[in-house]
KEDO-233231 format. One record per residue (C-alpha): residue number from 1; x, y, z; chain. Coordinates in Angstrom, 1 decimal, padded with zeros to 4 digits. Last residue first. Layout:
BEGIN
ATOM   pos        u        v        w   unit
ATOM   NUM        X        Y        Z      A
...
END
This chain:
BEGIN
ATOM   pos        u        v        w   unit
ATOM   407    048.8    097.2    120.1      A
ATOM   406    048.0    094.7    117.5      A
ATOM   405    045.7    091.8    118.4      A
ATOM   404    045.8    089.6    115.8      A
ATOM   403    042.9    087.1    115.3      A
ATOM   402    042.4    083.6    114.7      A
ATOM   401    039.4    081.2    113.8      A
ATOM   400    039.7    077.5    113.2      A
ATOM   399    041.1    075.4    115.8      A
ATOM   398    038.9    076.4    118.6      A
ATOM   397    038.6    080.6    118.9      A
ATOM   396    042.6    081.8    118.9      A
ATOM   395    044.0    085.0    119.8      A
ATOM   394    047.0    085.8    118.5      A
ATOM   393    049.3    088.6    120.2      A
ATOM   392    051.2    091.4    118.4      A
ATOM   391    054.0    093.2    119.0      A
ATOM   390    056.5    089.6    118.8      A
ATOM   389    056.6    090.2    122.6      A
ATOM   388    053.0    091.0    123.3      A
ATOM   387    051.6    088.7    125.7      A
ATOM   386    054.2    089.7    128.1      A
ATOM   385    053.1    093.4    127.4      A
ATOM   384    050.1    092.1    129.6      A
ATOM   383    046.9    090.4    128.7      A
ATOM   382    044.5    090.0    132.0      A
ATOM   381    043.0    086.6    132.7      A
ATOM   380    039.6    086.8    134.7      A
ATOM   379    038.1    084.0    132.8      A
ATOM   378    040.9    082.0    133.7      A
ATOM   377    041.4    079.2    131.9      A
ATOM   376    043.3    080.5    128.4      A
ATOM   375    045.1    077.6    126.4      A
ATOM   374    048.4    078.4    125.1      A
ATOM   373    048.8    078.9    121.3      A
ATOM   372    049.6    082.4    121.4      A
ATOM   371    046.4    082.5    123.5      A
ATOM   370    043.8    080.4    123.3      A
ATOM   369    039.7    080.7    124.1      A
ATOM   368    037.4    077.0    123.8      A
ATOM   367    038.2    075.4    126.5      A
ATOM   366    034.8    075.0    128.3      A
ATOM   365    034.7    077.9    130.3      A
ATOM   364    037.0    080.3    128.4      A
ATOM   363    033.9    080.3    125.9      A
ATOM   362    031.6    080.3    128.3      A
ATOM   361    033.4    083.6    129.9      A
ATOM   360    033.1    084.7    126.5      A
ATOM   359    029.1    083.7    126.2      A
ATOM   358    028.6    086.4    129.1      A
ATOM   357    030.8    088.7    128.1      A
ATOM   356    028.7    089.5    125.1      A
ATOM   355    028.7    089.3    120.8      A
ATOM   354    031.9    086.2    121.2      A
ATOM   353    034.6    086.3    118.6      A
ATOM   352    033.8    089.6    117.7      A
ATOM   351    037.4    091.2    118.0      A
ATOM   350    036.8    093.3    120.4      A
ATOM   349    034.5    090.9    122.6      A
ATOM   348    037.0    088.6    122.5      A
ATOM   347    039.6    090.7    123.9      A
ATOM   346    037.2    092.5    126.4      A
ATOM   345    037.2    089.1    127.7      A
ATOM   344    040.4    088.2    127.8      A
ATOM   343    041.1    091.7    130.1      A
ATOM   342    042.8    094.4    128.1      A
ATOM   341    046.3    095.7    129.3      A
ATOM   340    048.2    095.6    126.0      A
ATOM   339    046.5    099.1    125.4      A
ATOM   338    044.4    100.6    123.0      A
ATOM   337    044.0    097.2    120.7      A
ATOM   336    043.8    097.2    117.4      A
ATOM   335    042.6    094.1    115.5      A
ATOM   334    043.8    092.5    112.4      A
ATOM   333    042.3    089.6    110.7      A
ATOM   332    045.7    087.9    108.3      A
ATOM   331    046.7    089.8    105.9      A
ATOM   330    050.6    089.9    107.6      A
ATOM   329    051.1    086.6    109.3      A
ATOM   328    052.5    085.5    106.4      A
ATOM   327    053.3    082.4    104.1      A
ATOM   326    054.3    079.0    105.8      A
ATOM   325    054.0    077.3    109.1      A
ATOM   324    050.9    075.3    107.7      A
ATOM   323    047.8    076.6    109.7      A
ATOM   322    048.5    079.8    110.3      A
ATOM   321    051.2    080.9    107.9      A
ATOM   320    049.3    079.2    105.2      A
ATOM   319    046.2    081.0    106.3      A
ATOM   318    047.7    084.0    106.0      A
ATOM   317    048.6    083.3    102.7      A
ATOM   316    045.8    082.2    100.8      A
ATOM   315    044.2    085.3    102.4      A
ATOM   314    046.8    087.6    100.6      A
ATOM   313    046.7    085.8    097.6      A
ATOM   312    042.5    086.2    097.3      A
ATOM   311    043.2    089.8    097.8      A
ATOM   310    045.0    090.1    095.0      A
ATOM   309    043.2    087.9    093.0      A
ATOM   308    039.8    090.2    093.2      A
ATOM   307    037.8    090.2    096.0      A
ATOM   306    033.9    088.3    095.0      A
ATOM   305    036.0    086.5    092.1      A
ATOM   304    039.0    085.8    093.7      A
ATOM   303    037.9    084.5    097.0      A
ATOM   302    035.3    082.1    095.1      A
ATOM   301    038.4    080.6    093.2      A
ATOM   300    040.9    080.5    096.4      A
ATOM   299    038.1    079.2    098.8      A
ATOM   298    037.0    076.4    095.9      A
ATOM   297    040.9    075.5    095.2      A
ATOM   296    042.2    075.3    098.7      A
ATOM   295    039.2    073.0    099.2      A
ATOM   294    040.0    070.7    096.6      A
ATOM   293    043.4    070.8    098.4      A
ATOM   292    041.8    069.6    101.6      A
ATOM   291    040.2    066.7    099.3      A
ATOM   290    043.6    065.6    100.0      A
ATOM   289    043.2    064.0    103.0      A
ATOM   288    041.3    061.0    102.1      A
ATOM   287    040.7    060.4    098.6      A
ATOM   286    040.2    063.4    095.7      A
ATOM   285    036.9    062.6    094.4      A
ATOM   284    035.7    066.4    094.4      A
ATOM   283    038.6    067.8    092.7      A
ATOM   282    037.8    065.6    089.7      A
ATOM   281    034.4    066.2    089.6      A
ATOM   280    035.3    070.0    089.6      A
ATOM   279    037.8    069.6    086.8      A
ATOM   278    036.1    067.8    084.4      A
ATOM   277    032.9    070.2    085.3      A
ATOM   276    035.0    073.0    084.1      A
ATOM   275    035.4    075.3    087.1      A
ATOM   274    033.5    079.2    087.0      A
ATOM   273    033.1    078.6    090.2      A
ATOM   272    030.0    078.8    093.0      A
ATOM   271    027.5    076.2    092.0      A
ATOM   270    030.0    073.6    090.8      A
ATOM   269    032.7    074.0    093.6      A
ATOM   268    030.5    074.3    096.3      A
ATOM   267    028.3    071.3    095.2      A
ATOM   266    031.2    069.2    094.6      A
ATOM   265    033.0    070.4    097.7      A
ATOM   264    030.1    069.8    100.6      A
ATOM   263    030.8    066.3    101.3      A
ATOM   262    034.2    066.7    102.9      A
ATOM   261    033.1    070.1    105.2      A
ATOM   260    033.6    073.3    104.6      A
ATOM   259    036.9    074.9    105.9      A
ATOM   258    038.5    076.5    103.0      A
ATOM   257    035.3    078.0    101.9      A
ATOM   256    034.9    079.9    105.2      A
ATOM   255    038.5    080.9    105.6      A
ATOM   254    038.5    082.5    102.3      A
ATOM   253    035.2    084.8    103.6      A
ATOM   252    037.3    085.6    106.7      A
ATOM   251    040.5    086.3    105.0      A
ATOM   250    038.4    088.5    102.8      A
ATOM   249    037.1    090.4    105.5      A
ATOM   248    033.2    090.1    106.0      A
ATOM   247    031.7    093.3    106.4      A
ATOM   246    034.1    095.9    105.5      A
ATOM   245    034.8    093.3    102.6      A
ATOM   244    031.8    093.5    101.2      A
ATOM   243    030.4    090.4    099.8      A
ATOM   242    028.3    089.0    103.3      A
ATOM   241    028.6    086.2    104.9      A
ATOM   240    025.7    086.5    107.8      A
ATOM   239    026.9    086.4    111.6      A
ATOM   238    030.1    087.2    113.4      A
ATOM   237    030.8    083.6    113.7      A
ATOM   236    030.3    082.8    110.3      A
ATOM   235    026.8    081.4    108.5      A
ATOM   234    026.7    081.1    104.9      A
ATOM   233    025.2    077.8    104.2      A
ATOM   232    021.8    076.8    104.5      A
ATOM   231    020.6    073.8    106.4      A
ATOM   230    020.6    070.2    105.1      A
ATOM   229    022.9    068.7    108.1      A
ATOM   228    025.6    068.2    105.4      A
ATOM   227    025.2    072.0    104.3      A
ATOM   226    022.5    073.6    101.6      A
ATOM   225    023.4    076.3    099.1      A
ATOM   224    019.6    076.8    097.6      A
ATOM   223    018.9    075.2    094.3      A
ATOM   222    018.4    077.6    091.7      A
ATOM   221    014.8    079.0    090.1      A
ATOM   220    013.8    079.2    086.6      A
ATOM   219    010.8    081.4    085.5      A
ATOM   218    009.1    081.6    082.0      A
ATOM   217    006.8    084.0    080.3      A
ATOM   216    006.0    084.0    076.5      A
ATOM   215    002.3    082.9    076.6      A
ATOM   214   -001.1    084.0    077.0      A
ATOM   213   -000.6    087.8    077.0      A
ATOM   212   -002.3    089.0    080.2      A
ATOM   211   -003.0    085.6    081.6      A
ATOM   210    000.3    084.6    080.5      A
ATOM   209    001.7    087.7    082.2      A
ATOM   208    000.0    087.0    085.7      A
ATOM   207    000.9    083.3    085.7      A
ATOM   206    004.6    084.2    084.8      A
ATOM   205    004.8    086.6    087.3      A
ATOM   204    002.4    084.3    090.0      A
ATOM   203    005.3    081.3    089.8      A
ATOM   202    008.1    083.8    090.5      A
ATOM   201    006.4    084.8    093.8      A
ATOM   200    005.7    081.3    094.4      A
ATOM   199    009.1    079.9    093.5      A
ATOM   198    010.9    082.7    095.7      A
ATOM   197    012.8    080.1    098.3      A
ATOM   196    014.1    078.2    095.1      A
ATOM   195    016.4    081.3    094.4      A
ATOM   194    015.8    083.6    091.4      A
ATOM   193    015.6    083.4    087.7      A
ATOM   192    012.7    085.6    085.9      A
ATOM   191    012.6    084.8    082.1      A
ATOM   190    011.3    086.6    078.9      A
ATOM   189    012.2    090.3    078.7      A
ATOM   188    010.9    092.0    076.1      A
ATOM   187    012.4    095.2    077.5      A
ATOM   186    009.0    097.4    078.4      A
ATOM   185    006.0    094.7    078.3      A
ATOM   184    008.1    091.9    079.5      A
ATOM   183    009.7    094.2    082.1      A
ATOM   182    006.8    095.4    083.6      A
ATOM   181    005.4    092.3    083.7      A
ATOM   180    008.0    090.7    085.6      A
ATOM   179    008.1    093.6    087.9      A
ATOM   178    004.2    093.4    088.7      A
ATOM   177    004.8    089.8    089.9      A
ATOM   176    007.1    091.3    092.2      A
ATOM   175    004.6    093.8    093.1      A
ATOM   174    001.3    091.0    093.6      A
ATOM   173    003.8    088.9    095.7      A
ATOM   172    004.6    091.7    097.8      A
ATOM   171    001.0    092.7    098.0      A
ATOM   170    000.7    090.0    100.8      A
ATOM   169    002.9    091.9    103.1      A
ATOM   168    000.9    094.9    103.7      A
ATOM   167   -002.4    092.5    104.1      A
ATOM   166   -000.3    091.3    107.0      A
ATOM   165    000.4    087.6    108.0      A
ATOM   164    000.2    086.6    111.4      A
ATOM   163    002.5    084.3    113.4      A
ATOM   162    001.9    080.8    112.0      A
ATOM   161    000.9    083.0    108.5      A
ATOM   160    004.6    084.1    108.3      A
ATOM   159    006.3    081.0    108.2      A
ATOM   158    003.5    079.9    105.0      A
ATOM   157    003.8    082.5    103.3      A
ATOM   156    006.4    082.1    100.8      A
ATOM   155    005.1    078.3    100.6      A
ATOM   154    002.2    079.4    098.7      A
ATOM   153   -001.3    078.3    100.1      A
ATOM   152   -002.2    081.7    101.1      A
ATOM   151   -001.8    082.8    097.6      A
ATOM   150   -004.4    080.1    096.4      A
ATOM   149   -007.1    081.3    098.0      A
ATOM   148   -005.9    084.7    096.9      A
ATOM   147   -006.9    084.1    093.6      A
ATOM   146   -004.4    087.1    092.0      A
ATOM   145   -006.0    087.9    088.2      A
ATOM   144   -008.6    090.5    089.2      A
ATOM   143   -006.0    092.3    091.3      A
ATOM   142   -004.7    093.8    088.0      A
ATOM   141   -006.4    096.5    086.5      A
ATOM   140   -008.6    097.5    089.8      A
ATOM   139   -005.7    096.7    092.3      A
ATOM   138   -003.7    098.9    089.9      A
ATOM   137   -006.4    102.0    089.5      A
ATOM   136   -006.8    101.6    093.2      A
ATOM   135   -003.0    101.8    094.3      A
ATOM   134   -002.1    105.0    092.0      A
ATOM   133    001.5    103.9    091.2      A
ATOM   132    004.1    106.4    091.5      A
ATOM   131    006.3    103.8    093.9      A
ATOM   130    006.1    100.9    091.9      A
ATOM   129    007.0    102.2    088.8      A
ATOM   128    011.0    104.2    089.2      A
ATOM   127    011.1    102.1    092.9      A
ATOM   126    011.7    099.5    090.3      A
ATOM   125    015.3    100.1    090.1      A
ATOM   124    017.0    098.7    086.7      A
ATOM   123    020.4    097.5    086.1      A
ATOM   122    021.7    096.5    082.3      A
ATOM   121    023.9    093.8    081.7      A
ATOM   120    025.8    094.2    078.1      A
ATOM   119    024.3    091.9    075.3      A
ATOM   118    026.6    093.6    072.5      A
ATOM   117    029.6    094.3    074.3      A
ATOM   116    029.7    096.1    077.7      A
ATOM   115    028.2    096.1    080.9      A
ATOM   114    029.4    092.7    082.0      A
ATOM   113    027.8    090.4    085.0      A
ATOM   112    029.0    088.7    088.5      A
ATOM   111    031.5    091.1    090.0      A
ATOM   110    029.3    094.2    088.6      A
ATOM   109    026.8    093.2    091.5      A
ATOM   108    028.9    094.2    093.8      A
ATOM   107    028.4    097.9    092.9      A
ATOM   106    025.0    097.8    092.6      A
ATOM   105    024.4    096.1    095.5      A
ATOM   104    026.2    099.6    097.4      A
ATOM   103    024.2    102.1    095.8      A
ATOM   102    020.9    100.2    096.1      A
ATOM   101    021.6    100.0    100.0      A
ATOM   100    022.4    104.0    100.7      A
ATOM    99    018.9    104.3    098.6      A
ATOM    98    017.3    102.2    100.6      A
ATOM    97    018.5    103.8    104.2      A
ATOM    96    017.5    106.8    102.8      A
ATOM    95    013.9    105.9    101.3      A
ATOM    94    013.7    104.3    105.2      A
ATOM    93    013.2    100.9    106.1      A
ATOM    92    010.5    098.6    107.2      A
ATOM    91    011.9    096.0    109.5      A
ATOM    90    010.4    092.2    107.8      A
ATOM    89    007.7    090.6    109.4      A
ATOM    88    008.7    087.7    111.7      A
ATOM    87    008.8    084.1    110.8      A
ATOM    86    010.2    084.7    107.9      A
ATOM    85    010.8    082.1    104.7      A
ATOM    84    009.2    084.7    102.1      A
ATOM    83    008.0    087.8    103.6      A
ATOM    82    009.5    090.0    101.1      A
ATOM    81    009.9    094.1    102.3      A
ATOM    80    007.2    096.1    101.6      A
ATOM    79    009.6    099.1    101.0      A
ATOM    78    011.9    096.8    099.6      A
ATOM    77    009.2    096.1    097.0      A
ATOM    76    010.3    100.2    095.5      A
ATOM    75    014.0    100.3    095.0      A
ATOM    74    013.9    096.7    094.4      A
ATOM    73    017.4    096.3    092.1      A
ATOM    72    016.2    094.6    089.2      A
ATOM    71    019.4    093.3    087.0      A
ATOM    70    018.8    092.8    083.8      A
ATOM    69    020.9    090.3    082.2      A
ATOM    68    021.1    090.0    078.1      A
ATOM    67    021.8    086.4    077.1      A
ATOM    66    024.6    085.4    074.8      A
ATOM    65    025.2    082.2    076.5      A
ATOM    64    028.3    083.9    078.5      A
ATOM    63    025.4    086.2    080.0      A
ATOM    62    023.1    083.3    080.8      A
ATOM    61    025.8    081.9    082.5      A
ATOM    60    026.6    085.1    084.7      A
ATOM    59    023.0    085.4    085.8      A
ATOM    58    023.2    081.5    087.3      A
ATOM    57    026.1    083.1    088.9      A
ATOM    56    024.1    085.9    090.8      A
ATOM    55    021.2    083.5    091.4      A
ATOM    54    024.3    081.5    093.4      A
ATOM    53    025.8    084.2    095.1      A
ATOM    52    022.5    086.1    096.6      A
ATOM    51    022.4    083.7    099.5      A
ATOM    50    026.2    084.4    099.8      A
ATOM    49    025.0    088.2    101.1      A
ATOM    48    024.3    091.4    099.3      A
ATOM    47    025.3    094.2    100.9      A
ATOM    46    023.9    097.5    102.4      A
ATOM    45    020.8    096.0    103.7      A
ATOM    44    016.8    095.4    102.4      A
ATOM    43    018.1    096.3    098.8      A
ATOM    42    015.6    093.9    097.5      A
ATOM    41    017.7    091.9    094.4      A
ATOM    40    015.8    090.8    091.1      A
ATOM    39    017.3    088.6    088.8      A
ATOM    38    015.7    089.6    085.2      A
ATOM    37    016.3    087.8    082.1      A
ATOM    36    016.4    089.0    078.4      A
ATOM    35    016.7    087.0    075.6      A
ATOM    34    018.6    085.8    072.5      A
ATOM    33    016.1    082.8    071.0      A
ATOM    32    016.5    079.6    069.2      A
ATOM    31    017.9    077.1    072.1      A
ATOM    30    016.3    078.5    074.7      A
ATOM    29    013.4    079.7    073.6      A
ATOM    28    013.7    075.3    072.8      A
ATOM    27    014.4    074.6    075.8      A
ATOM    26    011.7    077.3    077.6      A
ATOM    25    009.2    075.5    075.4      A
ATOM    24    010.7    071.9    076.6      A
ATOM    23    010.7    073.4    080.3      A
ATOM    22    007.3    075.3    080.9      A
ATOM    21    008.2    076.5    084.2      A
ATOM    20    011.3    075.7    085.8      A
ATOM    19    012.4    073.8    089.3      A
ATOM    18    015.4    073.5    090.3      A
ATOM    17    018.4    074.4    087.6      A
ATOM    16    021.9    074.8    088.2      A
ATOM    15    023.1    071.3    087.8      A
ATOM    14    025.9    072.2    086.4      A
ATOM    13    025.2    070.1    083.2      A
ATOM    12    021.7    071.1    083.4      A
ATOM    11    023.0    075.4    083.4      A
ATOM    10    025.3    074.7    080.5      A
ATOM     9    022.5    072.6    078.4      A
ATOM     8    019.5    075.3    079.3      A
ATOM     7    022.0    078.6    078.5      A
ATOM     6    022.4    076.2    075.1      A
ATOM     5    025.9    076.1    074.1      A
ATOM     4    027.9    077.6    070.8      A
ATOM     3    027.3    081.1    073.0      A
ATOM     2    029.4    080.3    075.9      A
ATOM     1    031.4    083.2    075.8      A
END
């Protein structure tokens, strides 16, 4: 436990915090005061992604500080869906297709917080108020405090007004801001964290429960996970990285830590481990080459909390025996293959390398498809039991992604 620290000294020191309301009162709560805080998570698939990571470790903190989580699982705003950063309105989903989702967050979200011990995290669906709401008795109680002048000016908006913005969608902020009070009336519960990209929704919860109760609301968002070119991280080639292993292997989700680039580590290492701060600014100033082993550090560490330490070995591993002529082939991505006589293409397909046939052949194109180490060229190129001599084949994208084709 972190309890003989402030939650607003650890989370400064890691450099955690990016924008906050009120922040010499919420110091001083801070400093005085065991509270709750609420994360909440729209179960809009059935896993939470690495976007989720970082609010999800900011929760942890305020856990080791003696803080009791709640974590709001949107059982009822998924059914708006939030609109913040999208271009295009959101897919509406199903009460099953929701309830499949909460199941599945909940469960990974038991990675990041305790439910035991005196402050124990507690989950909460707010499909159990939103949904039996009677719509004119709340617009009437509580629309009087949304200006919406001043809605349309948010930045969660903003994407979605160059294409259209729904009346549908702008109740999300008036919901979410409904969750905060909600919560403040029900569990005392003081503080909303999130990402940066839901400031405004965040900003109109405490607005609407100082309003209500003129003070005792705060909100403190995270920075986002940004790369060297300033976009977000958490892209692979097979799409989002997502914390469930059927979706992202753990070799995969190693991989992508142990591949970021030089000027990434620090903030990968200080927003996504449980590191000292000694320890991560040392990693991070390792000279030339050896930074690699700073990244060794941050895909092992973030590996092992999301998949366990077994799992975590196992990936440390194959990549070893792949890119260092040590460790084994064994845990490395696996796929199945009917019959050794597959065409290239198929191949990549299969394994996900390339989503079409189309950008395969590009792929093979422009050099980018190997086989056991021996450049493909042919876009017609037909595997054979030839291919197969060890009983597997590895098929190689660039330099950096591999899979075994078993037959």
């Amino acid at each position: 436990m972190l309890e003989s620290k402030s939650i607003y000294d650890v989370l400064k020191e890691r450099d955690l915090i990016k924008q906050i309301t009120f922040e010499d009162e919420f110091k001083k709560l801070a400093e005085e005061e065991k509270f709750s805080v609420y994360l909440g998570i729209d179960p809009t698939a059935d896993s939470i992604h690495i976007g989720h990571f970082i609010p999800l470790m900011m929760m942890s903190y305020f856990q080791k500080c003696g803080h009791r989580p709640i974590i709001l699982i949107g059982g009822g705003t998924a059914f708006i869906g939030d609109p913040s950063g999208k271009t295009d309105m959101r897919k509406m989903l199903t009460k099953e297709e929701i309830s499949k989702n909460v199941d599945n967050i909940i469960k990974q979200v038991s990675k990041f917080v305790s439910f035991e011990g005196e402050n124990a995290a507690i989950i909460m669906n707010n499909g159990d108020w939103i949904l039996d709401l009677n719509y004119m008795e709340f617009i009437r109680t509580y629309g009087i405090y949304f200006n919406v002048n001043r809605m349309l000016d948010a930045e969660c908006f903003k994407q979605r007004m160059e294409k259209g913005l729904t009346f549908f969608e702008l109740n999300y902020m008036l919901m979410q801001s409904y969750d905060f009070l909600h919560l403040f009336e029900e569990k005392g519960c003081k503080v909303e964290i999130g990402g940066d990209d839901q400031w405004s929704n965040m900003l109109a919860g405490v607005d609407l429960i100082r309003k209500i109760h003129q003070n005792g609301s705060f909100c403190v968002t995270c920075p986002l996970l940004l790369n060297a070119e300033g976009k977000k991280m958490g892209k692979t080639v097979s799409g989002a990285l997502w914390l469930d292993a059927s979706k992202t292997s753990p070799y995969e989700f190693y991989q992508y830590w142990r591949n970021i680039g030089d000027s990434e580590v620090y903030d990968v290492l200080r927003m996504l481990t449980y590191l000292p701060m000694e320890e991560v600014k040392r990693l991070a100033s390792l000279p030339g080459e050896q930074i690699n082993e700073a990244k060794k550090v941050a895909a092992f560490e973030i590996t092992k909390l999301i998949h366990g330490e077994e799992e975590a070995l196992k990936a440390q591993e194959a990549s070893k025996a792949l890119f260092e002529g040590t460790g084994s082939l064994e845990n490395m991505p696996t796929v199945k293959v009917d019959s050794t006589n597959i065409s290239v293409v198929d191949a990549i397909i299969l394994t996900g390398i390339a989503p079409s046939k189309g950008q395969a052949r590009t792929l093979i194109s422009q050099g980018g498809i190997s086989l056991n180490d021996i450049k493909i060229e042919d876009t017609t190129y037909m595997l054979s039991d030839d291919d197969f001599k060890e009983g597997y084949a590895i098929l190689k994208k660039g330099k950096k992604v591999f899979y075994k084709l078993e037959k």
